[in-house]
Each structure stands twice: as structure tokens, then as C-alpha cells.
C-alpha positions in Angstrom: 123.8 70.7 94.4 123.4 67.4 95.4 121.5 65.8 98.8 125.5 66.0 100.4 126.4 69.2 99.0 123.0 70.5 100.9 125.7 69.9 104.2 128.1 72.4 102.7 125.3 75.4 103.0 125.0 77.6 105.3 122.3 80.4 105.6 122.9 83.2 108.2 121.9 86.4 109.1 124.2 89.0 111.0 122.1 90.6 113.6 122.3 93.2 116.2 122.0 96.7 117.6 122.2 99.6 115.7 125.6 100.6 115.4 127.4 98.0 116.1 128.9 96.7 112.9 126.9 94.3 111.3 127.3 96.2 107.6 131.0 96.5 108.0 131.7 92.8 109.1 129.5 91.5 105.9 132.1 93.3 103.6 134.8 92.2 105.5 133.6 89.0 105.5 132.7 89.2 101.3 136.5 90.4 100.8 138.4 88.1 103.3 136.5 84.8 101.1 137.5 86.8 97.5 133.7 87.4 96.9 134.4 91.0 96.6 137.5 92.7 95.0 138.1 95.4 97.8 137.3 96.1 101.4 134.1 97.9 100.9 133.4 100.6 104.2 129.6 101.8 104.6 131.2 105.0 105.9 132.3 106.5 102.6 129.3 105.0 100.6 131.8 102.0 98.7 129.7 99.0 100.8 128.4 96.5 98.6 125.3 95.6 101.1 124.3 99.0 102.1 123.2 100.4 99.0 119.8 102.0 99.2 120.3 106.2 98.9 118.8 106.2 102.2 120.9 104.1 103.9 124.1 105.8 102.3 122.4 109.6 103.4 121.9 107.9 107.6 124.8 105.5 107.4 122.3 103.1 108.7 121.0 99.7 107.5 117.1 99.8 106.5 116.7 97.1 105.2 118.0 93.3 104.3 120.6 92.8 102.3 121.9 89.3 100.5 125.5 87.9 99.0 126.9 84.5 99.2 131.0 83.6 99.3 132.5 80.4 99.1 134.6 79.5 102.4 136.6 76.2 102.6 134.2 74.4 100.2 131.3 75.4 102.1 129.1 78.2 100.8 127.7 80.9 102.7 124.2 82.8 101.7 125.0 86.1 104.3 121.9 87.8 104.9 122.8 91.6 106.5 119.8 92.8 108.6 119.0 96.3 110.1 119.2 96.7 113.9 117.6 100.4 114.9 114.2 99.4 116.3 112.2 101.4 113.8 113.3 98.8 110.7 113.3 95.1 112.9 110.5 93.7 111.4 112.5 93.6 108.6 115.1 91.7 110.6 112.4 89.3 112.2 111.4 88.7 108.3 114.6 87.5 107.3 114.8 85.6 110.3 112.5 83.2 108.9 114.4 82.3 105.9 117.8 81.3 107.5 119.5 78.5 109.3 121.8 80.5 112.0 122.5 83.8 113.1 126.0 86.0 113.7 125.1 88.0 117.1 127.4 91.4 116.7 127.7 92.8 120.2 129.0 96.8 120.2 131.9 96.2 123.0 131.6 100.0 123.7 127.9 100.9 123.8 125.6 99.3 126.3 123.3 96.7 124.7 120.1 98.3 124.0 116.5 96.7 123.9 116.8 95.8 120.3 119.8 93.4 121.1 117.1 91.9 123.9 114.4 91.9 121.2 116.8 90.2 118.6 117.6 87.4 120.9 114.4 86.7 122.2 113.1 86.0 118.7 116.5 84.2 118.0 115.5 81.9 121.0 112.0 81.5 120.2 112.3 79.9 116.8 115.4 77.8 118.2 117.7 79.7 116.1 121.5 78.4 116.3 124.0 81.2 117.3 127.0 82.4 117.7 128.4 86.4 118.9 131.4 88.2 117.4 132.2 91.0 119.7 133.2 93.8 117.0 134.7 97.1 116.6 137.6 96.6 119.5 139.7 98.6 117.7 137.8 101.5 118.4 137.9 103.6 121.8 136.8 102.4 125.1 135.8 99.3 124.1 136.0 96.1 126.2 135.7 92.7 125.7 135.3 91.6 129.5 132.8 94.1 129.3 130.7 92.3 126.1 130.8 89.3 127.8 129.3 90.4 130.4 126.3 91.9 128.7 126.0 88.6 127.4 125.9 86.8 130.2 123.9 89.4 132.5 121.4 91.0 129.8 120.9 87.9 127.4 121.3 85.3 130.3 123.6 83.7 127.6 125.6 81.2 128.3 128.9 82.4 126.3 132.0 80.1 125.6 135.0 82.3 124.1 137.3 80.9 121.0 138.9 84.3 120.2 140.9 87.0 122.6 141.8 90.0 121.2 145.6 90.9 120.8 146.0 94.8 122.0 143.1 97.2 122.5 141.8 99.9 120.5 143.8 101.5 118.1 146.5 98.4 119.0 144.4 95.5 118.1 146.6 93.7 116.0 144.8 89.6 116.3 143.1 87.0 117.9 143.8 84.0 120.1 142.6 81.0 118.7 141.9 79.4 122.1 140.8 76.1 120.2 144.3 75.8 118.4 145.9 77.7 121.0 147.8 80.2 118.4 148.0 83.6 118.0 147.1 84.7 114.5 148.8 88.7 113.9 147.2 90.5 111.4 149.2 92.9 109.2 146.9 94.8 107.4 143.5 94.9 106.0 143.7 92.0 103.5 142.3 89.2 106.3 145.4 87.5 105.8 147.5 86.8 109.0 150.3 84.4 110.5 150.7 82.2 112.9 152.6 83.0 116.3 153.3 82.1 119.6 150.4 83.3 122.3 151.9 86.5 123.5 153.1 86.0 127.8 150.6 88.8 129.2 147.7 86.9 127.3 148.6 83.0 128.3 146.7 82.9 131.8 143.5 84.4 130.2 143.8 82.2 127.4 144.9 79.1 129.1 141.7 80.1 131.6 138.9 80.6 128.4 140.2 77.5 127.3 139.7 75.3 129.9 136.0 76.9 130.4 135.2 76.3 127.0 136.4 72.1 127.7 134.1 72.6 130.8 131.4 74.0 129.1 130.8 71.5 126.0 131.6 68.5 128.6 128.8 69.4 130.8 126.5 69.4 127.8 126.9 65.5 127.4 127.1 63.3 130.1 129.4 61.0 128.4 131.8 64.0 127.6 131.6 65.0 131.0 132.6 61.5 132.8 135.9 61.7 129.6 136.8 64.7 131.0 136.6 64.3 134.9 138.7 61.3 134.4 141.3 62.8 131.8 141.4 66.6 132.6 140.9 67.2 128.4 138.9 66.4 125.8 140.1 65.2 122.1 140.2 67.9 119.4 137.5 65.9 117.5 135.2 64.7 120.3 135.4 68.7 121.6 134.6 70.4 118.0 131.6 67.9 117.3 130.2 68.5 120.6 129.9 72.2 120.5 128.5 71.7 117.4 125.8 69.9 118.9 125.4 72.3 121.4 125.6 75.3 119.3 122.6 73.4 117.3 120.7 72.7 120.9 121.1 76.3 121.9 123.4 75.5 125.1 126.6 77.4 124.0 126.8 80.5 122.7 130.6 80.8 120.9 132.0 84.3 121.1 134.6 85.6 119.0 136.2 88.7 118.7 137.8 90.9 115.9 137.3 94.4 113.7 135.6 94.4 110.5 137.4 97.6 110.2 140.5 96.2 110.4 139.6 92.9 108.9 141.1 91.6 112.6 139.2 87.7 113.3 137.4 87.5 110.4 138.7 84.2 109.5 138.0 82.3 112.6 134.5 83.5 112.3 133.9 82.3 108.7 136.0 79.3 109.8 133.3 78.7 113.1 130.4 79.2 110.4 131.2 76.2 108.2 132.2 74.5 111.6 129.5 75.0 114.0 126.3 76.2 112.3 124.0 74.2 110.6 123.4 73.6 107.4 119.4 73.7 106.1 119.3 69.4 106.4 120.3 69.5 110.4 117.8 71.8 111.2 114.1 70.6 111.8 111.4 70.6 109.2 110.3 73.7 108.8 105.6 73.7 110.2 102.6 74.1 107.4 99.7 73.3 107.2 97.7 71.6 104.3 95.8 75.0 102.8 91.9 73.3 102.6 91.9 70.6 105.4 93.9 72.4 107.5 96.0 68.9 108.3 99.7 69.6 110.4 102.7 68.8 107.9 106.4 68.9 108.0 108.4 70.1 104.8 112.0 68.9 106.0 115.4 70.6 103.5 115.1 67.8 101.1 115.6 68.5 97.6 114.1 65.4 96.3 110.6 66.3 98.0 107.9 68.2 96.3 108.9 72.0 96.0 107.4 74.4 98.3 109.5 78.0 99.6 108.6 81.1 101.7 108.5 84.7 99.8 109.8 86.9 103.4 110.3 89.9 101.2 109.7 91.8 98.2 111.2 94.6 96.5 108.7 97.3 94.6 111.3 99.3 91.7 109.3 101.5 89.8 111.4 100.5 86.2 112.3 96.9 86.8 109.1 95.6 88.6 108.3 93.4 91.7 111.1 91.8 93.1 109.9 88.2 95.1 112.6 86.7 97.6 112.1 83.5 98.3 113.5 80.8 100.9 113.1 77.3 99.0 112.2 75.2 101.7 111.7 72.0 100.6 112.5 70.4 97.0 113.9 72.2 94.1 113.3 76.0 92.4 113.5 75.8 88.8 113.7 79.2 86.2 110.9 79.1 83.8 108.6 77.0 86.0 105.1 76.7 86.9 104.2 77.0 90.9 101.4 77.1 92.9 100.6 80.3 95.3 98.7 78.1 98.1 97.9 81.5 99.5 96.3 83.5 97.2 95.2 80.0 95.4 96.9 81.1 92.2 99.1 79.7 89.9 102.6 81.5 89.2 105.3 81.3 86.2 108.6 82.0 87.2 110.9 83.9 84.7 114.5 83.8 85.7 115.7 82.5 88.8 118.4 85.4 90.3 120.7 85.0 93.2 121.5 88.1 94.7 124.5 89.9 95.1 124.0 93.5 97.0 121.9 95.4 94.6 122.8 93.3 91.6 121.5 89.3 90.4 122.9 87.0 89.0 121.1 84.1 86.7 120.6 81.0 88.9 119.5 77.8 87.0 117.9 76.2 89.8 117.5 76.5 93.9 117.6 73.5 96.7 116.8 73.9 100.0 118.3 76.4 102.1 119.5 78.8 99.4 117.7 82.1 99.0 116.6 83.2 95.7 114.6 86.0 93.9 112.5 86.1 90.8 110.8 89.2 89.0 107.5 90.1 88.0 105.3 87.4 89.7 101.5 88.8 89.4 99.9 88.0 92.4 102.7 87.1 94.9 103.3 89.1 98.0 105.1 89.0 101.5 104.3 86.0 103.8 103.0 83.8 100.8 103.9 80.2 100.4 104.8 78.9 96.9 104.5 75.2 96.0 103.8 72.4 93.9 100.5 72.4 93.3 100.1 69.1 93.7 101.6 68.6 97.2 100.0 71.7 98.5 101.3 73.6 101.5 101.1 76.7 103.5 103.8 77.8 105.6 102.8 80.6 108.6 103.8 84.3 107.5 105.6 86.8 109.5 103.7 88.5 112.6 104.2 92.2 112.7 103.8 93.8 115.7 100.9 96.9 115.5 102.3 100.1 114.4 103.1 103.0 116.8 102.8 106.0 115.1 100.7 107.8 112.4 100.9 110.3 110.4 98.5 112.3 108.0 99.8 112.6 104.2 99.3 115.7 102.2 100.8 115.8 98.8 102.7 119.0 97.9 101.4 119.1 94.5 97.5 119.4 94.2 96.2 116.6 91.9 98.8 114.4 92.9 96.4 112.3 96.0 95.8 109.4 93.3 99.7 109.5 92.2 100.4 109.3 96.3 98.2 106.7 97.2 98.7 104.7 94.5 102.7 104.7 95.2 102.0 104.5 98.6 99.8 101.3 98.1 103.3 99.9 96.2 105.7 101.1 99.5 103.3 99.1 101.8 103.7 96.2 100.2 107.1 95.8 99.6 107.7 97.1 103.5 104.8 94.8 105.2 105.8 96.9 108.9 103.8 99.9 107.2 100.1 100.3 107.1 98.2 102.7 105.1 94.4 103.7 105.6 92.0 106.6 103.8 90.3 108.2 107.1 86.3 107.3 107.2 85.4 110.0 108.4 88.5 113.1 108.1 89.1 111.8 104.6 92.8 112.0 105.4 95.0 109.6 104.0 97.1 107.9 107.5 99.9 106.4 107.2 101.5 104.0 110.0 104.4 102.6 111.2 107.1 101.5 113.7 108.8 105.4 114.5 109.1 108.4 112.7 112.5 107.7 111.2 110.3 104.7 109.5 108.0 106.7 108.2 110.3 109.4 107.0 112.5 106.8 105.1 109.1 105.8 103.4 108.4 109.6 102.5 112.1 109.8 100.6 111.4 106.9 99.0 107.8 108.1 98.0 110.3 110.7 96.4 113.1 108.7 94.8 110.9 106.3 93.5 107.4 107.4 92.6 108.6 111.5 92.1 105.5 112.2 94.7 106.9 115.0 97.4 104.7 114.4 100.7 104.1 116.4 103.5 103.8 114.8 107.0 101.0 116.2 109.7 99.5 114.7 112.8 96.1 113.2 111.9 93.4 115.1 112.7 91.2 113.0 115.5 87.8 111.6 114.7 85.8 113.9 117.3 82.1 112.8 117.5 79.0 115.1 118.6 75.9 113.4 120.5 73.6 115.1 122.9 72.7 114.4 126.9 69.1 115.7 127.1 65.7 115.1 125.3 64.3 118.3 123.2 61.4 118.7 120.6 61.4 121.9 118.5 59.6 122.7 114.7 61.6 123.7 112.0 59.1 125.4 109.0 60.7 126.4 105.6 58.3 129.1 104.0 59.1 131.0 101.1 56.8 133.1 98.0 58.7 135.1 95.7 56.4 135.4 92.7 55.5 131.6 91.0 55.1 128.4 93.3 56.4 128.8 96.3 58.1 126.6 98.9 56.6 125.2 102.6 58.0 122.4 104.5 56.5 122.1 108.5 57.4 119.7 111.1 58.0 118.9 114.5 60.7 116.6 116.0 61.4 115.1 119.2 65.3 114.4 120.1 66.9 112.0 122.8 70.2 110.3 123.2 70.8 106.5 122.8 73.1 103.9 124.2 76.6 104.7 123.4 77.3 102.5 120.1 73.4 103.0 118.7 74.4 105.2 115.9 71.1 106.7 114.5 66.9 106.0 114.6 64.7 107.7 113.0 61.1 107.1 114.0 57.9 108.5 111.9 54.9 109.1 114.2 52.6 111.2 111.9 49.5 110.5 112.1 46.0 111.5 110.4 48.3 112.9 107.1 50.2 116.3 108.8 52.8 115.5 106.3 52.3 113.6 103.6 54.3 109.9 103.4 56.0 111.0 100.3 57.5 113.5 102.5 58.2 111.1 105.6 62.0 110.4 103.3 62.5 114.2 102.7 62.3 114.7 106.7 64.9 111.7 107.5 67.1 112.7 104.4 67.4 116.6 106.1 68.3 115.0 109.5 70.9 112.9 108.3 72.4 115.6 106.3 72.8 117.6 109.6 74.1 114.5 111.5 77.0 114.4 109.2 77.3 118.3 109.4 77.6 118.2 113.1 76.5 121.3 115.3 79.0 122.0 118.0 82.7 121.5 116.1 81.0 120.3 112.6 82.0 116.7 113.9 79.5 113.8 113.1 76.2 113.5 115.6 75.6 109.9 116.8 73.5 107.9 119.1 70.8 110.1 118.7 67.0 109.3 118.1 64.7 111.3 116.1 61.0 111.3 116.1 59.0 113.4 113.5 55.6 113.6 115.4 53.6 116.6 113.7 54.0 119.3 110.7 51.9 120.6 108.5 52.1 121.4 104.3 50.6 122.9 100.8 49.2 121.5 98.4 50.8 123.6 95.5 54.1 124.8 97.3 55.7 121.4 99.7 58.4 119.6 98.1 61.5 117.1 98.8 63.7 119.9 99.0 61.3 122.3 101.6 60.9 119.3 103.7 64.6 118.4 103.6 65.5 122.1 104.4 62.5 122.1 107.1 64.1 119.3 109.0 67.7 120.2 109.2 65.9 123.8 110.4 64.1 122.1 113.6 66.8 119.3 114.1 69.4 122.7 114.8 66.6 124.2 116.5 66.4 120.9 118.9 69.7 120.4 119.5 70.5 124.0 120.8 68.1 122.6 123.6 69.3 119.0 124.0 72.6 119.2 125.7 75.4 118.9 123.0 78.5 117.6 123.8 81.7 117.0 122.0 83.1 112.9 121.9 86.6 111.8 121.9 87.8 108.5 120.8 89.3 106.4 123.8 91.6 103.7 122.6 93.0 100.7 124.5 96.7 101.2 126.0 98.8 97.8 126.5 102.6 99.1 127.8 105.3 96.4 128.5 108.0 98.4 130.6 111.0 97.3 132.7 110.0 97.0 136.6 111.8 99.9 137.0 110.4 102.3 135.0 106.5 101.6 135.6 106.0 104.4 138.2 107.1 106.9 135.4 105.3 105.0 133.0 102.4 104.9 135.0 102.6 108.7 136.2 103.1 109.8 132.2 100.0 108.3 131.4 97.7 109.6 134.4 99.0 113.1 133.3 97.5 112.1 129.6 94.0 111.7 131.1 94.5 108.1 131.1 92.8 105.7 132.9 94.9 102.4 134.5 92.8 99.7 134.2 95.4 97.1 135.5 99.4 95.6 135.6 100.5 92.2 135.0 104.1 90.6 135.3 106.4 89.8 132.4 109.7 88.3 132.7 111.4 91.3 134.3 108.8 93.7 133.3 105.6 94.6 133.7 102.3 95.2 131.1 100.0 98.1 131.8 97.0 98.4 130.8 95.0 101.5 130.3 92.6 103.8 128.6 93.7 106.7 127.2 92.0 109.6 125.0 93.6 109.3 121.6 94.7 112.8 121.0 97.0 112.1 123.8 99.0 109.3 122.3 99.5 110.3 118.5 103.2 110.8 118.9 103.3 108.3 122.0 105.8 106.2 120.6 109.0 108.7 121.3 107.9 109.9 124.6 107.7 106.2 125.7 111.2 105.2 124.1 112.6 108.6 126.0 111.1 107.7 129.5 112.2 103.6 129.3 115.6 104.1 127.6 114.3 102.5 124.6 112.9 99.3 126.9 109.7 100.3 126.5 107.1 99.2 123.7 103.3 99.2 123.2 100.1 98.4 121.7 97.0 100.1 121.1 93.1 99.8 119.2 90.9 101.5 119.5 88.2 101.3 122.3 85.4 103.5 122.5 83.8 107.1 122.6 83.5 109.2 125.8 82.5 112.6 126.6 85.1 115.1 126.0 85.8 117.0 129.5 84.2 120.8 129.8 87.8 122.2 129.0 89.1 119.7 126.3 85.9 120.3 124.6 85.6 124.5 124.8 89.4 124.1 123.0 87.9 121.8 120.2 84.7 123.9 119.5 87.4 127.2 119.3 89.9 125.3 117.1 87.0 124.1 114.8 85.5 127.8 114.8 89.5 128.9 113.8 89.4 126.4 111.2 86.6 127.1 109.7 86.8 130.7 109.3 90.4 130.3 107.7 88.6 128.3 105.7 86.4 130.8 104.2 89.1 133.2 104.1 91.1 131.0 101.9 88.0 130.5 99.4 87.4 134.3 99.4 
């Protein structure tokens, strides 16, 4: 591919909602250009870009999906991208590596936050795009109605170039309100022929046509002063224009159709190679040399020094890593050497593949714009910039947004925690929205992400892939102990039965510190009471008890311990007396020191439409959670609050199920703070249950 034959590219993603036909359209789209033999449907498990078990069991797109067809000399890399909230970072990823995007809007479903979500991040990185209003042969469906979500929920500005012929089960074609023609579909082979625009749809189309000339002339004030004075616009002077402003992000192009049917399909493909970029009209993509830090620019030029963005990998347990790659700049070559500015790492690429659904095929070489994959690279992950490595460059990774929700993971199987985290270590890398931690403190192995249908995918793949069956359970919260008051109290470990005996004596003094201290230990013996070998013995029996805890068997901290007096034998003291002696008057002190249960607090950040923060605000107060503050977004607002954390483990559904699915959050956590009389009699009773099941268990 040549510098010229870079024009004839285009990379797209089809984005949208859940549900609203992204999967079925790519097929359509595959069959209608002859990349595919037969009109694949994702509802019967025969689509060529929904192929993951897990996808094929929910009839839902999880993750990215790739193929490329060939349309009126210009070829098209389609990227297929999941819309259901729980799987958009995925989406957002693949964002990153293409040139335009194909909005789907579900004419008979209202448009949902994700939709909002998508095109905010569509307009944030400048993102050309145009909407195909699908599935209108389905019932109560309406394409006034899509429009108008459009216009009023996306503040888009859309232009039409299809009408749909019939409604419903009656769609038959599309306008073409460019070309003025309607184009009658017969069946579902994409094929159609030309006709006459049918009398009941003449005013509407006669009316979307002459907004669209309005429309592109009032994006140039040349075209504009043409068209005031002539009432039209040339054919030519009109298409190049709203190409320009489909590139500028002015016009938003809708079009209309079934990929059911295989109804407008065409047109689409046809408004792809026409008013999309390619990868060399779009802007350099931003870097940033990887040791001086110096701002570059690595424009789609394929005689520049090679450089490419991996925005996804695929983990499979019998064929390896999978890296996918956008090459930004210069040219990817199959058995070459390239420079991981990242991980500051050198590479050797096997074969280049270009995908195809679930299958490759060999690919010599790469230019800018396409998107390619290659096996097996040793170091390589998500977000990492490959390169020349002597034009060095480093590209900005994907942003995830924090997860939402955790869960605790307990292998069915005993022996099989190694085998889990191990595969689990794998799943997180290939799916960079999940995050997975070993628990400090509850030794619990948590695993994170964006909903529980996320992380229930990732358990079935645990399955399918790695043979490890998982259970999911909340995690247990990191309670802490500490005490109010100051106590002293001895603790004296005496004990003769025939042979040397055993005798450890001392007295310590307790009192709380600052929250945050942690631990002191303080040795004031003086005139030898206990001997300094001993002193260690003392501290080692307190800190055993800290860990131990003495209301719920949580942790003690921010607590201060003196040893001030004590007393030993010559023949019978010991490490292990002393030890034994100190845990003994360290109970014995804290029985008198005001022992209270902690909880962790975390920090709350809730964006919310304006209409829902009263709700939002009341569900919170009724968590025990403190409102700190609100500030204004856009049309919604941002609270911010405290909240205790055992309050908000399974936050994230309550939250969609009170804002309609507007609602998102953020949280870290904060501090500790004294767990409330009743909150803390239920943890001390639980802990007690626990425990004596415990033993019942071992027994």
C-alpha cells in the first residue's frame, strides 16, 4: 500500500448501546461487500464477529471484534465494539486505534447513558462520525423518534441521507435524499434497484434534502453566499463539503436501514468511503519522547520511522498472547525487530496476522491506519507503544475508569488458589478494566471490576479457559480494633512441673495514639526488672496480640505500649515465658482500656443527573454516609461523600437502579473511624459466630 492507497483506508468502529444492532449490521455489512459467504445472525450463534462462548450463551457483545472488506476500491478495517456499560472500556480501547466511528441508534428503545458516554468520548478525541438508525423493521420503532434523541440527548447536529421506505415489518428501502432515488430491496442479498421516490414520501424527502443543502452551506461561508444566491448547491461542491464537516465534527449524517434485512446497507458503506477519513486526513496522532519527555507528533505516514499502539491483547491458554496493534506511523514488518519504548525492551515479531472474526490471516507487512496482530511477544502488554528504536516514541495508553465492584474469590477445588491466581493474573491482563489484589490483611483474593455481569463473564472464562471453577462472595471488610482509654495491668507466666520451669513478669502501660500512628512500643525498665535480652521477648508477645485482635480478632492499631516493671528467674525466664507474659498483661490491659471496633471509611465521588441527586443524596444518608459537598457538571451534579465501606460493596447496582443507569461513581479509600455502638455489637457477634463454626469444622 502505497502513500495514495493510505487515502483508500478506512478504519471504523460501530458503536452504541446495548441492543441496538451493532453485531448484526457488521455481518450485514461483511456479506453485502462479499467478505463473507452468508448473512451471519448473532441470534442463532452463525455471526462471524460475535464468537466468544460467552457472547453466543448472553447474545451480547463482550468484547472487540475485527474484519476488513473491500468496498468500491476502498478498504474498510470494521472494528465491532460492545455497548452494555459493564464491557465499554473495551469500546473506549478500540476507540483509540481507529479513524471514524458508525453511531447505531435503537429507533425503539430510549438512548441510555452508554450512548451519552459513547459520544462524549467520540467528541473528546475529535472522532469523525456518522449514525445509522437500525433495526426499523422491528416493532414500534421510529425514525422521527431517533432523530430526535439525537438532537435532544446528544445535542447533535444530525443531517439525514436515508428515509426509510415502510415501517416495521414493511420496510422494504431507503431514500437516497443525495441522489434523490428510492432504492427497494427484495431480499436479504443487499442488492436492490433503483425507483421512483414513492408520492407519500416526496414532501419529507424533498424537506430532508433541502436541510441537508442548508446544513453543509452554513458550514462554509463561501458555500453559504453560493447557495443564498442560487437556491442549490453542485453535487460535487455539496459531497466535498460535508466531508469536510463530517471531518470537523459539524454534521452528523444519519442513515437508516436493517441489518436484519440487509435494508441501507449500501449507502452506508457507500458514505464510509465517501465521508470518513482515511488515517492521512486525520491529525498526527500526540507522544512523547520516552527519556526527555519532549512533545512529538507521529502523523499516518508510511515512509516515517515505525511506531503503533498495542490497545488490546488476547490471553488463549494453547495458542499464547495475542498483541493487537494500531500502526501509527511508518511500516509493520513480519519477522522484525521493534522497540517496546514502555517497558524499554526490545521485541521480535513472528508473523504479522490480520484478523478476520476469530481467525488470521498472514499479512506481510502493515502501514498506517491498518490494525494488525502478532503472537507471542514476551514482554508486551495493553497500552504499550512499539517503535523503532531509533526514533523512540511513547504514545499515552488508555484511562480506565476505577472499578465499581468487588468480589472475594474462592476456588471450588482446595489446592487450586495458585492455579486461580495465576489464570486470574492472565484474565487481567488481557481485560485491562479488571483489577485483581491478595487482601493484606483478610488474605482474600479480590477481584474488581465495572458490574457483576463483568465479573461473572471473567469467572466463565476462568472456566473455559484455565479449567479453574470459582466461587464469588462479598469481601470480607478490613475491620480494625484500637482502644479509647489509658490502662496498665501485669501479665506473669509461672509454671513448675518437675525440671526447669518457666517465669515471665511484667507490667504495661496502654494508651491510644493519633489515628494513622500504627504501633510504639516504649521500654522503661530500669535498675534490670527484666533483663534486656528479654526487652524483644516482651515487644514480640504484644505484637503477636495486635495482630490477634481482642474484641472481633481484627488487627489492634494506634496504640502505645510501655513495659515499665516485671520481675524474673534466673534458672526458669525465657523468650517464650516473656512472650506468653506480655500477650497475658497486654489482654489483661485492654479489658480496661476502652476497646472499640474500626470501620474503614472510603471517599464517595457520585456524578448523577440534576434530577436524581435528592434520591441519590437520601440513599446515601440512609448508608451512614456523610455529604461532604455537590458541584455542577454539565447537566448533572458530583457528590461527594464519606461513606463506611461495608455500605457500598454492591453500590454499583443500587446506583444504576436509582439514576436509570445515568449514574456512575468513584471511590478510594479514606480513613478509619469508630464503628457506631450497634454496628459494632453486630461485628463482635458475627466474629464470635465465625469463629465457633470454625472450631466446629476443625473438630
Amino acid at each position: 500500500m502505497a502513500v495514495e492507497e493510505i487515502g483508500r483506508l478506512r478504519t471504523i468502529a460501530l458503536v452504541g448501546q446495548g441492543g441496538a444492532g451493532k453485531s448484526q449490521l457488521a455481518e450485514a455489512m461483511l456479506f453485502t461487500a462479499g467478505a463473507t459467504t452468508r448473512l451471519g445472525r448473532p441470534d442463532d450463534g452463525s455471526a462471524v464477529m460475535d464468537f466468544e462462548p460467552e457472547e453466543l450463551q448472553r447474545k451480547v457483545t463482550i468484547s472487540s471484534s475485527f474484519h476488513h472488506l473491500n468496498w468500491k476500491r476502498t478498504e474498510v478495517i470494521l472494528a465491532n465494539t460492545p455497548g452494555y456499560n459493564a464491557f465499554l472500556p473495551e469500546t473506549f480501547n478500540t476507540l483509540k486505534a481507529v479513524d471514524g466511528a458508525v453511531l447505531l441508534v435503537s429507533p425503539g428503545a430510549d438512548m441510555k447513558v452508554e450512548s451519552e458516554k459513547i459520544w462524549s468520548t467520540l467528541s473528546e478525541a475529535a472522532l469523525p462520525r456518522i449514525a445509522f438508525v437500525s433495526r426499523l423493521d422491528r416493532e414500534h420503532t421510529s425514525f422521527a423518534a431517533a432523530l430526535k434523541d439525537l438532537e435532544t440527548t446528544l445535542e447533535a447536529k444530525p443531517v439525514v441521507l436515508t428515509l426509510p421506505i415502510g415501517e416495521e415489518a414493511q420496510l422494504s428501502g431507503v431514500v437516497d435524499v443525495l441522489a434523490m432515488k428510492a432504492l427497494i430491496y427484495a431480499d436479504n442479498t443487499g442488492k436492490f434497484r433503483e425507483e421512483e421516490i414513492p408520492p407519500n414520501l416526496k414532501e419529507s424527502a424533498e424537506k430532508a434534502r433541502n436541510t441537508l443543502l442548508e446544513s453543509v452551506a452554513e458550514t462554509d461561508d463561501e458555500l453559504l453566499e453560493e447557495y443564498l444566491d442560487k437556491g442549490t448547491l453542485p453535487e460535487e461542491k455539496l459531497r466535498t463539503a460535508l466531508h469536510a464537516a463530517v471531518a470537523a465534527g459539524k454534521l452528523t449524517p444519519v442513515f437508516c436501514g436493517s441489518g436484519t434485512k440487509n435494508v441501507g446497507v449500501g449507502p452506508l458503506l457507500d458514505a464510509i468511503t465517501a465521508l470518513l477519513p482515511s488515517p492521512n486526513e486525520r491529525p498526527g496522532q500526540k507522544a512523547q519522547h520516552p527519556t526527555n519527555g519532549e512533545q512529538q507528533e507521529r502523523a499516518a505516514d508510511p515512509s516515517a520511522p515505525f511506531s503503533a499502539l498495542v490497545f488490546k491483547t488476547v490471553i488463549d491458554p494453547f495458542a499464547g498472547k495475542l498483541s493487537i496493534f494500531r500502526v501509527v506511523s511508518g511500516r509493520a514488518q513480519s519477522d522484525a525487530t521493534v522497540f517496546n519504548a514502555s517497558r524499554e525492551s526490545k521485541e521480535r515479531f513472528g508473523q504479522l496476522l490480520r484478523l478476520e472474526g476469530k481467525k488470521q490471516s498472514p499479512l506481510t507487512a502493515a502501514l498506517p491506519g491498518e490494525i494488525v496482530a502478532v503472537a507471542k511477544l514476551k514482554d508486551t502488554t495493553t497500552g504499550d507503544t512499539l517503535c523503532d528504536e531509533k526514533a523512540p516514541v511513547l504514545f499515552d495508553p488508555p484511562v480506565h475508569p476505577a472499578p465499581v465492584i468487588s468480589f472475594a474469590i474462592r476456588p471450588k477445588s482446595k489446592g487450586d488458589e495458585e492455579k486461580a491466581s495465576a489464570a486470574l493474573h492472565k484474565l487481567v491482563e488481557e481485560d485491562t478494566a479488571l483489577e485483581m489484589h491478595r487482601d493484606p490483611q483478610t488474605h482474600e483474593i479480590i477481584l474488581s471490576g465495572t458490574g457483576q455481569m463483568h465479573i461473572e463473564v471473567t469467572v466463565e472464562k476462568l472456566k473455559r479457559k484455565f479449567n479453574v471453577e470459582v466461587e464469588l462472595q462479598s469481601p470480607k471488610v478490613p475491620y480494625k480494633e484500637t482502644i479509647k482509654g489509658r490502662a496498665e495491668a501485669q501479665g506473669k507466666y509461672k509454671r513448675q512441673s518437675g525440671g526447669r520451669g518457666q517465669y515471665g513478669d511484667c507490667w504495661l502501660k496502654i494508651e491510644p495514639l493519633a489515628r494513622g500512628k500504627g504501633f510504639e512500643f516504649e521500654d522503661k525498665i530500669v535498675g534490670g526488672a527484666i533483663p534486656r535480652q528479654f526487652i524483644p521477648s516482651v515487644e514480640k508477645g504484644v505484637r503477636n496480640t495486635l495482630i490477634e485482635g481482642f474484641l472481633a480478632g481484627y488487627p489492634l492499631l494506634d496504640v502505645k505500649v510501655t513495659v515499665f516493671d516485671g520481675s524474673y528467674h534466673e534458672v526458669d525466664s525465657s523468650d517464650m515465658a516473656f512472650q506468653i507474659a506480655a500477650s497475658m498483661g497486654f489482654k489483661a490491659a485492654l479489658e480496661k482500656a476502652k476497646p472499640i471496633i474500626l470501620e474503614p471509611i472510603v471517599a464517595l465521588e457520585v456524578s448523577c443527573p440534576d434530577e436524581c441527586m435528592g434520591d441519590v443524596i437520601g440513599d446515601l444518608n440512609s448508608r451512614r454516609g456523610k455529604v461532604l459537598g455537590m458541584d455542577t457538571k454539565g447537566h448533572g451534579q458530583i457528590i461527594k461523600a464519606m461513606v463506611p465501606m461495608s455500605e457500598v460493596l454492591k453500590y454499583a447496582p443500587d446506583l444504576r437502579s436509582i439514576t436509570s443507569g445515568r449514574g456512575s461513581f468513584e471511590q478510594h479509600f479514606s480513613h478509619y473511624e469508630e464503628a457506631p455502638p450497634p454496628v459494632a455489637e453486630k461485628i463482635i457477634k458475627e466474629s464470635a459466630a465465625a469463629r465457633e463454626a470454625s472450631k466446629q469444622q476443625v473438630h
